[in-house]
C-alpha positions in Angstrom: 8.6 2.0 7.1 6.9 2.1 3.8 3.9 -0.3 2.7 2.7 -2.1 0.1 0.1 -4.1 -1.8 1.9 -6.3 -3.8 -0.4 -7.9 -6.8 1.1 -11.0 -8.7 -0.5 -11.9 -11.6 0.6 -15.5 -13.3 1.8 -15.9 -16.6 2.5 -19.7 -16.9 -0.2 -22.2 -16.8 -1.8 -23.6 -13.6 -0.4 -26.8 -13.8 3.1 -25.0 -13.7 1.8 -22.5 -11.0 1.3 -25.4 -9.0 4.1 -27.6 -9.3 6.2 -24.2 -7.8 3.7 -23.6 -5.1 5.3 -25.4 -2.5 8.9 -23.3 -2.9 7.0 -20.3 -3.3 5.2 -20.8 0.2 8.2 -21.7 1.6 9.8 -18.4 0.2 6.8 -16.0 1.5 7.5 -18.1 4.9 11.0 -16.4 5.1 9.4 -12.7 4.6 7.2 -13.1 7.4 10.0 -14.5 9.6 11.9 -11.4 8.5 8.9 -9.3 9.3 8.1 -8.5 5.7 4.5 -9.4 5.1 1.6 -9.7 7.0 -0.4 -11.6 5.2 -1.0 -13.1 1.2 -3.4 -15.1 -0.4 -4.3 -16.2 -4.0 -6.9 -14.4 -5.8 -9.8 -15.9 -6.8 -10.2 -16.6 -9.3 -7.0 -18.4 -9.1 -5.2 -15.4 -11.8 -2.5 -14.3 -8.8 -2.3 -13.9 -5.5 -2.4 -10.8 -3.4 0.3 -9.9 -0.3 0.2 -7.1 2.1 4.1 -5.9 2.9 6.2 -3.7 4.4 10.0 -2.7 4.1 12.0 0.7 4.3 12.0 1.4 0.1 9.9 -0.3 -2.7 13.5 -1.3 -4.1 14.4 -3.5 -0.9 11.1 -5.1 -1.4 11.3 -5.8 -5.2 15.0 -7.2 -4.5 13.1 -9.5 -1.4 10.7 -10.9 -4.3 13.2 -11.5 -6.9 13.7 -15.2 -4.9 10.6 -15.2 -5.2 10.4 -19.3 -7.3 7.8 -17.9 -9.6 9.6 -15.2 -10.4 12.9 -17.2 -11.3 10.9 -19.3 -13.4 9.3 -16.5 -14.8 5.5 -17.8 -13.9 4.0 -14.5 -12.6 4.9 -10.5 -12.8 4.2 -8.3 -9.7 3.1 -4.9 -9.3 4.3 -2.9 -6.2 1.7 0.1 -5.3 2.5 2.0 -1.8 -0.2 3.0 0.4 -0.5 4.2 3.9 -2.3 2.6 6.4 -4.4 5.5 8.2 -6.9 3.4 10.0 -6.5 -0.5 11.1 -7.2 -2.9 13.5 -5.5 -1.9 16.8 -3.9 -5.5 17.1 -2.1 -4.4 13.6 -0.5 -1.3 15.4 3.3 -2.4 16.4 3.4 -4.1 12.5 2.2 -1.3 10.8 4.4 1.4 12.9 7.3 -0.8 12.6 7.8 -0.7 16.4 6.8 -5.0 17.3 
């Protein structure tokens, strides 16, 4: 299991951020019920948002957040970088070895 911090960065007004907020919540909802991220958040200030994921290849990940509402309405870009979790809380163990 590979994993990654993925930084969105908007690119359409606030207003339009928020009016796709909603579906885009509802879309991060599906990756954690598939075990995809373990946690997001929007940057503040309010330029992005920042999530914490996991999946077997950076493709299968970019392919997850292509449903991803603000990027069908072409409202943010995303940039992938892989890291590797040496040290973390022990609760985090079974998510970040893959084996929950």
């Amino acid at each position: 299991m590979k994993h990654f911090l993925v930084d969105i960065h908007y690119t359409a007004p606030i207003e339009k951020i928020d009016e796709i907020l909603p579906l885009h919540r509802a879309f991060l909802q599906t990756g954690y019920d598939q075990g995809y991220l373990l946690c997001s958040g929007p940057k503040n200030p309010r330029t992005g948002g920042i999530v914490i994921a996991r999946a077997e290849s950076e493709d299968e990940l970019r392919n997850f957040f292509k449903q991803d509402p603000y990027q069908q309405n072409q409202a943010a870009r995303y940039a992938f970088t892989e890291f590797n979790p040496v040290k973390f809380q022990p609760f985090l163990e079974k998510w970040i070895t893959g084996l929950e």
